[in-house]
Residue frames relative to the residue before (quaternion, step in Angstrom):
aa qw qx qy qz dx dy dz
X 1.0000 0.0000 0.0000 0.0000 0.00 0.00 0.00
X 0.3663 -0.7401 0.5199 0.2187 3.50 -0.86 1.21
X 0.6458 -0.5822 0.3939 0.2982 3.70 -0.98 0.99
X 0.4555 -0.5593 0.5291 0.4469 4.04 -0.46 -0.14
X 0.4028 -0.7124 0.5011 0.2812 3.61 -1.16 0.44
X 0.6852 -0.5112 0.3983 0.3326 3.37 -0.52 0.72
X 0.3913 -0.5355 0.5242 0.5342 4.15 -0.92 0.40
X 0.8725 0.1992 -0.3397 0.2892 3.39 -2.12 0.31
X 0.7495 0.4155 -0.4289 0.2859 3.13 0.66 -0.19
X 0.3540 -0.7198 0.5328 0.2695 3.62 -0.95 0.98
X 0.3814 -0.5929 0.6845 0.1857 3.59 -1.81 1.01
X 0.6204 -0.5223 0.5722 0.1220 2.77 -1.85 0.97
X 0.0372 0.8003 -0.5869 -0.1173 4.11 -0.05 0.26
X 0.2514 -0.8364 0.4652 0.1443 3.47 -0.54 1.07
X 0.4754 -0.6707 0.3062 0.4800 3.56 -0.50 0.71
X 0.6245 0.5095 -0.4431 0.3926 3.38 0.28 -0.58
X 0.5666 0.5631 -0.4102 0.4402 3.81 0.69 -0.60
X 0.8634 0.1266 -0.2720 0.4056 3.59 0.79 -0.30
X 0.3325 0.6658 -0.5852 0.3221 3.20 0.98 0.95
X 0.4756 0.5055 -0.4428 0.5677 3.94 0.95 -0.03
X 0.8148 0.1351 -0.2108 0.5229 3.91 -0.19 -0.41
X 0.5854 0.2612 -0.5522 0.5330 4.06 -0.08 0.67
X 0.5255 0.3693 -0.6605 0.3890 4.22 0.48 0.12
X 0.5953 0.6778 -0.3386 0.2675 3.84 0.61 -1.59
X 0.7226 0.4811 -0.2055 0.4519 2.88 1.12 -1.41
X 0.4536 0.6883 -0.3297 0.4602 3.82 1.47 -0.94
X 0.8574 0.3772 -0.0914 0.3378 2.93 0.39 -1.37
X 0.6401 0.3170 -0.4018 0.5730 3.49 1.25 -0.13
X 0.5564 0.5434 -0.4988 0.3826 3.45 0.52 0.57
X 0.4577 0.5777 -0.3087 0.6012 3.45 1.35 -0.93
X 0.8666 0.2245 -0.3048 0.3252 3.75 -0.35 -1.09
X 0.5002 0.6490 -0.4519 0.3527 4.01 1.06 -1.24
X 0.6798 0.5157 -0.2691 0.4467 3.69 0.37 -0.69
X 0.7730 0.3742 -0.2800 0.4290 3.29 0.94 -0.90
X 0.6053 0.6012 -0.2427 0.4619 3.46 1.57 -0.92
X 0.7125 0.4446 -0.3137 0.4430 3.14 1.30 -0.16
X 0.4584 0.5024 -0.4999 0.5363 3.61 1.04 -0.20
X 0.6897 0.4012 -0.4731 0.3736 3.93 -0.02 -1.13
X 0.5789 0.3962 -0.5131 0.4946 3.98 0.70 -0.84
X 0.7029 0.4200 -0.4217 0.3895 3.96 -0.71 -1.33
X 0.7259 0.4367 -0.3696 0.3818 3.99 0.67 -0.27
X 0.5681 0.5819 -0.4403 0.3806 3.31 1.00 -0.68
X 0.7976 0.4858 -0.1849 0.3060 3.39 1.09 -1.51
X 0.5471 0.4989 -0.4046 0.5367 3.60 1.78 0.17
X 0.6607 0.4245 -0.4359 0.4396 3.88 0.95 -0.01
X 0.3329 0.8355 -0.3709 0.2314 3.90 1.59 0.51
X 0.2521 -0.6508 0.6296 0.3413 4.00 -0.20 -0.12
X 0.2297 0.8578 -0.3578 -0.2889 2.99 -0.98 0.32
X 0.1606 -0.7772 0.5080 -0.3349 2.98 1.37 2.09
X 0.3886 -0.7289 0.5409 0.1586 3.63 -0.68 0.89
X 0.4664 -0.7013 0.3531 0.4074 3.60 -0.17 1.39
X 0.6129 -0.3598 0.5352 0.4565 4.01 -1.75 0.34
X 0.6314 -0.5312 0.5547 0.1076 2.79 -1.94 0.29
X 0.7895 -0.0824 -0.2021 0.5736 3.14 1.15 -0.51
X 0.7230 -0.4196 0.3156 0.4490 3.56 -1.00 -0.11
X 0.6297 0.5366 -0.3669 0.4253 3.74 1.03 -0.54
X 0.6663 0.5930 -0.1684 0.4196 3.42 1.06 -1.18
X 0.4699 0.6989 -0.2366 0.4845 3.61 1.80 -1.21
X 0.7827 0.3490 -0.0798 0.5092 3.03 0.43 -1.85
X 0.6035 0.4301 -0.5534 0.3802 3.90 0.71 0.39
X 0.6252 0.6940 -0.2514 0.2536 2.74 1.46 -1.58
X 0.6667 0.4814 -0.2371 0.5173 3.56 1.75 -0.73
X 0.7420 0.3802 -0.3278 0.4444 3.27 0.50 -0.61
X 0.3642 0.4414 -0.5455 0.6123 4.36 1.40 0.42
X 0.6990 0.6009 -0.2664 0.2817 3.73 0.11 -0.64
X 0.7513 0.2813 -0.1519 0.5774 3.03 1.58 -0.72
X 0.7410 0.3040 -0.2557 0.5414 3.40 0.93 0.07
X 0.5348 0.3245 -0.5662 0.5367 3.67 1.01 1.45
X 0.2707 -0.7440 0.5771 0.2002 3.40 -1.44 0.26
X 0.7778 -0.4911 0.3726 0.1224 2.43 -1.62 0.98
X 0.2809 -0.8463 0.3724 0.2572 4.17 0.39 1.03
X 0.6605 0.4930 -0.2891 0.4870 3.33 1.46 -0.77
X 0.6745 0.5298 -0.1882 0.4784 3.65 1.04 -0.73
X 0.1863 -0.9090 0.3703 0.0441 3.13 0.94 -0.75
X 0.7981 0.1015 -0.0561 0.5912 3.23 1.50 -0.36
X 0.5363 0.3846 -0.3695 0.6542 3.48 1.59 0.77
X 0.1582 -0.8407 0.4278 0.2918 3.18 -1.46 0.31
X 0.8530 -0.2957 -0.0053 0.4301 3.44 -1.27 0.45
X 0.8044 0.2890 -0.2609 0.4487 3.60 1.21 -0.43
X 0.5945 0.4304 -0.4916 0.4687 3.22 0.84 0.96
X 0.5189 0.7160 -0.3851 0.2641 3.14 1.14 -0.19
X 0.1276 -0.6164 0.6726 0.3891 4.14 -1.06 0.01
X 0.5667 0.5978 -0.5524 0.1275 3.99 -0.86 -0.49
X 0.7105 -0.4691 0.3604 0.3810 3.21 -0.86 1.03
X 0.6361 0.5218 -0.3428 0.4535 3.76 0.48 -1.72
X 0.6063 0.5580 -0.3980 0.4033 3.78 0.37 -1.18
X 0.7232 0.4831 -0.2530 0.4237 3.63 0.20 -1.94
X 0.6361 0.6142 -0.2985 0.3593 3.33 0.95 -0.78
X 0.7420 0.4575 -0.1709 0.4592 3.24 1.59 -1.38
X 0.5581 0.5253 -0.4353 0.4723 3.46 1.12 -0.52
X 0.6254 0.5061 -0.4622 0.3729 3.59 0.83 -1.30
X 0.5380 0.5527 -0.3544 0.5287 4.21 0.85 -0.56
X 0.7045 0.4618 -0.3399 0.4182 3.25 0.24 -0.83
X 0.5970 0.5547 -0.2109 0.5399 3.68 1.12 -1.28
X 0.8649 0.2857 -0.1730 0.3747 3.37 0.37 -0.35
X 0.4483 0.5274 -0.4023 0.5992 3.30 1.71 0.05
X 0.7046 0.5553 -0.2790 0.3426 3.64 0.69 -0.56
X 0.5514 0.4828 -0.1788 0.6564 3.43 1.69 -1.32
X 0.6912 0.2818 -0.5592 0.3607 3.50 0.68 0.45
X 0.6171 -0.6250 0.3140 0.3605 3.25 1.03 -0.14
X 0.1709 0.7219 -0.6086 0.2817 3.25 1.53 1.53
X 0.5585 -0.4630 0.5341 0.4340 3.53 -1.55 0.06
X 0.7562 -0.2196 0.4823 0.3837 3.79 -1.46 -1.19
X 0.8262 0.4248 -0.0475 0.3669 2.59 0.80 -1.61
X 0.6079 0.5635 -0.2630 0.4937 3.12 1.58 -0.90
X 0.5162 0.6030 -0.2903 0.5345 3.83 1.45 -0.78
X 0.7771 0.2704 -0.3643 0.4362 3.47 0.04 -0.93
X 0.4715 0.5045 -0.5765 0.4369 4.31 1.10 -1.01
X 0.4924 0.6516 -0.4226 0.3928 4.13 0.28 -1.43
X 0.7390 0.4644 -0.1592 0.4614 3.34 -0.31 -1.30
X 0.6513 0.5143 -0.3284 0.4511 3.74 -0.02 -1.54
X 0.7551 0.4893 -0.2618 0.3492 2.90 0.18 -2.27
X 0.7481 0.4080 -0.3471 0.3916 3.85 0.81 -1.28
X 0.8212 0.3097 -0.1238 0.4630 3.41 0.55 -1.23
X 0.6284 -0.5576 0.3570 0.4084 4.04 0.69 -0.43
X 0.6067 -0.5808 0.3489 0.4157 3.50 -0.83 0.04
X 0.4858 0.6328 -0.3726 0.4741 3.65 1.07 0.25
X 0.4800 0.5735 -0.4262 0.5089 3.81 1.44 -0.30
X 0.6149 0.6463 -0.2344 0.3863 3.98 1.61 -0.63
X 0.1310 -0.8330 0.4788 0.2444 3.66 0.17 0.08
X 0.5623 0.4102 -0.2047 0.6882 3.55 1.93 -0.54
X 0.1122 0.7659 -0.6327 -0.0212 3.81 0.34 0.28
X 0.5054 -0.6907 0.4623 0.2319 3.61 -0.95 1.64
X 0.4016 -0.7306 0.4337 0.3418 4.02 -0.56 0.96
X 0.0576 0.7569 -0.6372 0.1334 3.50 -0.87 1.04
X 0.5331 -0.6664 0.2567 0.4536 3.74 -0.95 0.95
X 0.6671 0.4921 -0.4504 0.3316 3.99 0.40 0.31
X 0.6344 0.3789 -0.3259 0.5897 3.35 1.76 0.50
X 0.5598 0.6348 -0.4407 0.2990 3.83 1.01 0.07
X 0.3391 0.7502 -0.4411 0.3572 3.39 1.04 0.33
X 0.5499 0.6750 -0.1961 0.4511 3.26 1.82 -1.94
X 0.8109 0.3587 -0.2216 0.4058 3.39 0.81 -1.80
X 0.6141 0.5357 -0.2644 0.5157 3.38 0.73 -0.81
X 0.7081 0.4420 -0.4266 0.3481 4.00 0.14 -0.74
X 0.5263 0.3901 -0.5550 0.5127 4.24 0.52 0.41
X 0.6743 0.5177 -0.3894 0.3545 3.28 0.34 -0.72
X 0.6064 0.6282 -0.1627 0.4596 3.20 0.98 -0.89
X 0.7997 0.3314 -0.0495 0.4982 3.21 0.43 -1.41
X 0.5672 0.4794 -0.3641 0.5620 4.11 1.48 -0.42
X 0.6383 0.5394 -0.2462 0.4909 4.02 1.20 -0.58
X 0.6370 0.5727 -0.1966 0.4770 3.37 1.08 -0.78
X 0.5496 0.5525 -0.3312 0.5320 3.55 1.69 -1.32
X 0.8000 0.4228 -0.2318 0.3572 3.43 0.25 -1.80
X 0.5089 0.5162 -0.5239 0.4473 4.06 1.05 -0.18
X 0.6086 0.7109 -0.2542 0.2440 3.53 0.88 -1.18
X 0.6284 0.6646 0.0279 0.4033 2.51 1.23 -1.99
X 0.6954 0.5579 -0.0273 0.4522 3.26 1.21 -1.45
X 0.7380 0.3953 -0.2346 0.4941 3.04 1.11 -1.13
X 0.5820 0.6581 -0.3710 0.3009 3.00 1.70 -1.11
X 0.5925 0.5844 -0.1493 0.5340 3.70 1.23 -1.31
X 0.7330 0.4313 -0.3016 0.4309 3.89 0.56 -0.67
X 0.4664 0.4972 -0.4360 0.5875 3.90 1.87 -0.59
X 0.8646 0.3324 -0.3327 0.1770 3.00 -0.23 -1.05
X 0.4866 0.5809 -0.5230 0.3902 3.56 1.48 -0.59
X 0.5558 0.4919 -0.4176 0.5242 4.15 0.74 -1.10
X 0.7417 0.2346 -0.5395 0.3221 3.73 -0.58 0.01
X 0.6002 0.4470 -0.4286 0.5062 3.85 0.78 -0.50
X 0.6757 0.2699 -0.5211 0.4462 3.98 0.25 0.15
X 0.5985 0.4416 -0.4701 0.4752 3.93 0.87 -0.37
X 0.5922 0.6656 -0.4081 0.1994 3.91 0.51 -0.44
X 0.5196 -0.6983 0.4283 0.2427 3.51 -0.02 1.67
X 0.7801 0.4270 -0.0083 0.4572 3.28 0.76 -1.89
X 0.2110 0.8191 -0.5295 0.0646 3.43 1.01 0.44
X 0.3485 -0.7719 0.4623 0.2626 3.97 -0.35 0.84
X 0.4861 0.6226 -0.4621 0.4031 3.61 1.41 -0.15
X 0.6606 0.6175 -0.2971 0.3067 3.52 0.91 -0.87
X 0.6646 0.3717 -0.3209 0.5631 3.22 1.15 -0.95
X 0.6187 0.4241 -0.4926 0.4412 3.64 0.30 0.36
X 0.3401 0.7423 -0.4092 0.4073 3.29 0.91 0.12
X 0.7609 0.4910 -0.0244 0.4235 2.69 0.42 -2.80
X 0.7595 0.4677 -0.3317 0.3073 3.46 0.91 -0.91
X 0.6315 0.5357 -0.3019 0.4723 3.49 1.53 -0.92
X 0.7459 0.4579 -0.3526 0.3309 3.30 0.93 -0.21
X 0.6291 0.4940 -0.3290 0.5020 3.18 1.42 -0.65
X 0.5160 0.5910 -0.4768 0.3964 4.09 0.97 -0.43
């Protein structure tokens, strides 16, 4: 350890002596910026729906959460979501439960308010069996195509006057 310098007298600072503190210093600039995005994310992927009361009720409350979506998203569901509209729905969801709806009664709730698209499983009924039925539909439709597409064309190569297999024929036989 170097002694303190006396009052008036000025030290000599050598560059190299501060190339050890401007890296340190480099470097907590470089990271403070990152370390803060990971905090400010953690705290937008938060619920903030005050947890169930008990542990049975928790675990419904998540799993209604994960299998409604999310109206503004549309393709996430209410508990993974961040948008206001979501927080809004879970807080509904939290409180339809604490009164002491069933599952079932939550999700009819929901439907009834918002449509069967609030469902990510939507139960099959005829005004949604198009949905089930249209691959089928449409994977049958390919393979008639398909078929016919292959069955024209085999008829023009037996109608084909000029068939180029023939003269190879002619040639291997006449050589």
């Amino acid at each position: 350890m170097h002694s303190p310098a006396p009052l008036g007298v000025r030290l000599r600072v050598r560059p190299r002596d501060c190339l050890g503190v401007c890296l340190r210093l480099r470097r907590a600039v470089l990271i403070a910026p990152l370390l803060g995005m990971l905090w400010i994310g953690s705290a937008w992927g938060v619920d903030a729906t005050p947890p169930m009361p008990t542990p049975q009720l928790q675990q419904r409350y998540l799993a209604l959460t994960h299998e409604l979506r999310c109206m503004q998203c549309q393709d996430e569901s209410l508990a993974d979501s961040q948008v206001s509209l979501a927080g809004q729905m879970r807080a509904q969801v939290h409180d339809l439960l604490l009164q002491g709806m069933s599952d079932q009664q939550v999700r009819d709730y929901l439907v009834a308010r918002y449509g069967e698209f609030i469902l990510f499983r939507p139960p099959m009924s005829w005004r949604n069996a198009w949905l089930w039925g249209a691959p089928l539909v449409l994977m049958l439709v390919g393979l008639l195509v398909g078929w016919r597409i292959v069955a024209a064309r085999r008829r023009l190569v037996d109608q084909d006057p000029d068939d180029p297999r023939d003269d190879m024929l002619d040639e291997h036989w006449q050589a």
